[in-house]
N, C-alpha and C positions, 0 to 999 in steps of 0.2 A: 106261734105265740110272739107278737109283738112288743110285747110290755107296755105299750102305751094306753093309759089307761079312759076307757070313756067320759061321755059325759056324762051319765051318773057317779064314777067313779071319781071324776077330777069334783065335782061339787060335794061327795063325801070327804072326799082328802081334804077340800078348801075349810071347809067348814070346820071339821075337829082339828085343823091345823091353824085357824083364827082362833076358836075357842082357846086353846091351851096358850097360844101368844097372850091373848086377851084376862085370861085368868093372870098372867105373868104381869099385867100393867094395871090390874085394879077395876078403879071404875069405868063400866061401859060406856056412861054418859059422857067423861071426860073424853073417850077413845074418840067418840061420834062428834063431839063439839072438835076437837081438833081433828077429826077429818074431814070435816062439814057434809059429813055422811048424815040422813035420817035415823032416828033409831030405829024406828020402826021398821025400816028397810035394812039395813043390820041387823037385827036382828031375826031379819030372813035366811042371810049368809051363813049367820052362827048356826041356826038350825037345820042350815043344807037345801031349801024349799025353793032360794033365787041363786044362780049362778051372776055375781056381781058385772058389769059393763067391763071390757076392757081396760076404759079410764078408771075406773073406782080399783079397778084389782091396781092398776098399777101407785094413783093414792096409799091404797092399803099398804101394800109392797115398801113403798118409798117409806110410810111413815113406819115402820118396822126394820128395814135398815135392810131389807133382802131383795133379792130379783126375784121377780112372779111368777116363773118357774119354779121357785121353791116351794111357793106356797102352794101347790096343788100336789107335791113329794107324801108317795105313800105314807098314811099317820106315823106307822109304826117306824122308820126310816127319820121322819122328820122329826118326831119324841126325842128318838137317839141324839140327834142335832144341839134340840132344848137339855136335856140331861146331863149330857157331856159339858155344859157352861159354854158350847163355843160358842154363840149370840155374845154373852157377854166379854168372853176373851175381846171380838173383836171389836166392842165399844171400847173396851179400856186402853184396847190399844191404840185405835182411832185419835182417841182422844190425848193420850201420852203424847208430851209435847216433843219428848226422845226420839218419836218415831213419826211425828208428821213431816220432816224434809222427804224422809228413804218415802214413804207413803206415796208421795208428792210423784216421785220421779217414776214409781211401778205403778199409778192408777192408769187402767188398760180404755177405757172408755170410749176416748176418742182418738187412740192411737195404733189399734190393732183390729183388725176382724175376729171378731167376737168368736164367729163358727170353726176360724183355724182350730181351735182346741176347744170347746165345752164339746159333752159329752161323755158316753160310757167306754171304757177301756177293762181290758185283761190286763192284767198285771204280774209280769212274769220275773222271778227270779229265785236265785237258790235260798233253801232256809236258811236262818241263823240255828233253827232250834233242831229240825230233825235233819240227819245227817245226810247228803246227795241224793235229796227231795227237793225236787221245782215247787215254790209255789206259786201257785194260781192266785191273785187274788181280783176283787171287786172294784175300778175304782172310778171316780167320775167326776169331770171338772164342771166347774157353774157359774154363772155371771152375779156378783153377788155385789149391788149397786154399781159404784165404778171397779168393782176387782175381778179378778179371780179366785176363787174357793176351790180346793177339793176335798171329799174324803173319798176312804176308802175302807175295806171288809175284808179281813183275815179271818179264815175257819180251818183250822188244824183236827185231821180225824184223828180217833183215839188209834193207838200200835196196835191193842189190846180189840179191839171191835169197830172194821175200820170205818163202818155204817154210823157211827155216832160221833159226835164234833164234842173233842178234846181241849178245843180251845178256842175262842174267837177274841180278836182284836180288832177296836175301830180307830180309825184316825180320820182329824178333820185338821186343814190347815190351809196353806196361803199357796195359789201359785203366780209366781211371776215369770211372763215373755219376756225375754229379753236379748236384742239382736240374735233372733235365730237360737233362740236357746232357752228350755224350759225347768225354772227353778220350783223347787218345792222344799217348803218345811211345815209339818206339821205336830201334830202331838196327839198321842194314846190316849185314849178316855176312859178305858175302863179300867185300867189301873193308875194310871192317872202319872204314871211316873218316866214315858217315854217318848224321846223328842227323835223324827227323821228328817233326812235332806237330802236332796236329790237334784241332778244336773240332766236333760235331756235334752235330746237333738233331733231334730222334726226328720222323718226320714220319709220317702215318696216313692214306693213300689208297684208300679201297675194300679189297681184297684184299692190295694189294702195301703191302711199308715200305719204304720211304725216310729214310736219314739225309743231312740237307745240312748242309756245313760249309766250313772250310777247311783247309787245311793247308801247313806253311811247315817250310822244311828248306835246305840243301844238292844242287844238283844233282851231278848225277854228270856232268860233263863237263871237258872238262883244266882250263876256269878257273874252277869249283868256283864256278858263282854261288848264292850265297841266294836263292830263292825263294818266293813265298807263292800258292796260285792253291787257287778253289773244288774241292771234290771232291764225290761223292756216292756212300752205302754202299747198296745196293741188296739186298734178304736174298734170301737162295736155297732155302735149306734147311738142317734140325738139323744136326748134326756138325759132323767135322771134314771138311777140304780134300780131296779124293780125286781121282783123274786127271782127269777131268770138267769140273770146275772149272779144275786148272790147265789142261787143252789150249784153254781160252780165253780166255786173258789174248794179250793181242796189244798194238797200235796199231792204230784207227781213223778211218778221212775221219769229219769232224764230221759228215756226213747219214749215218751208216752206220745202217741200220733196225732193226739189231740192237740199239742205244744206246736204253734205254727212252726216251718223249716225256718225262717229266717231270726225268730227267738231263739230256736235251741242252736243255730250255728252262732248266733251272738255271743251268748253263754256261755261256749263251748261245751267239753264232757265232762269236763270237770269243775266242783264250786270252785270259782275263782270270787274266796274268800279270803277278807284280812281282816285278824286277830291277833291281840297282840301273845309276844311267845307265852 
């Protein structure tokens, strides 16, 4: 299984993924006069019947503030997206006059190779929540106008039945390259109360990559401690996130053999975890 999804598949995605954009901005008509798209032919797209030209996707794209690789991101993945308010986080921020210098100096467009880092990645590191348990999680960077975006997919099994998911966490947020070094902050959306960050260092071993870094945040547990502990990005493949990748985000025993050797020699055998006393 590839995860890359057909062409029937990418013209269902486009489609209920223009729709729900499009319900988000009102009238159609308006959408079509400032794309100087047809309606008629629009409303092809919306109903999944025509797979839009190159140029019109990338129109479409522009005038919605995304890279055209999103727009064909499984519905149910790209809802989460809409739901979470990240679209509008990142208008507001955009536009805050506080943050157009820093903006200015991180737009990646025409200053880096795009393919060094989009993509789907393993996301390796010790829990905050359950005790010297690796986890696994989902995570995947994207071109998103002139930036970078990522999110990423935490699923926590239950102790109790370990077949059923105890927990899941999304995060969507900003990454920036920067000489040789890969920054991330993003923020939790389903509870809506937790900010992470993270420092990465592009690492080049034979056939596989490796990012090693760290990263420090807020746990999600009732006394909300601060954390800081190694993590390691590990590439998978192009695109976006697709079932595949999420059905294996888990928790893992530190020897699990699944856990590549050069994550768990990073790691080492024990959380190297800080908390304060």
């Amino acid at each position: 299984m590839t995860g890359i999804p057909g062409t029937d598949d990418k013209m269902k995605n486009f489609a209920a993924n223009l729709r729900l954009l499009c319900d988000r901005q009102g009238s159609i008509s308006l959408i079509c006069r400032k794309l100087g798209i047809n309606r008629q032919q629009f409303n092809k797209y919306l109903s999944g019947r025509h797979m839009p030209s190159s140029g019109n996707i990338r129109i479409v794209a522009n005038y919605f503030g995304l890279g055209p690789e999103v727009l064909f991101a499984e519905h149910e993945h790209f809802r989460a997206l809409v739901d979470g308010n990240f679209f509008d986080v990142l208008d507001h921020l955009r536009r805050a006059p506080q943050v157009v210098r820093f903006l200015d100096t991180v737009a990646v467009s025409t200053k880096i190779d795009m393919g060094e880092y989009v993509g789907c990645y393993d996301r390796y590191q010790y829990s905050s929540i359950y005790a010297r348990k690796i986890l696994r999680s989902a995570f995947c960077i994207f071109q998103n106008g002139d930036f970078l975006n990522h999110y990423y997919i935490e699923r926590f099994p239950s102790y109790d039945n370990p077949a059923r998911t105890e927990y899941i966490f999304k995060y969507h947020g900003f990454t920036f390259p920067v000489e040789d070094r890969v920054f991330t902050i993003d923020f939790e959306t389903v509870q809506r109360n937790e900010f992470t960050f993270g420092i990465f260092s592009n690492v080049q071993r034979s056939s596989k990559r490796f990012m090693f870094g760290i990263v420090s945040g807020v746990a999600a547990t009732m006394f909300r401690q601060p954390f800081s502990t190694r993590a390691v990005l590990h590439y998978r493949k192009a695109g976006l996130l697709s079932r595949a990748e999420l059905q294996s985000t888990t928790t893992l025993d530190m020897n699990d053999p699944s856990i590549p050797r050069e994550a768990r020699e990073y790691l080492g055998e024990s959380p190297d975890m800080i908390k304060p006393a």
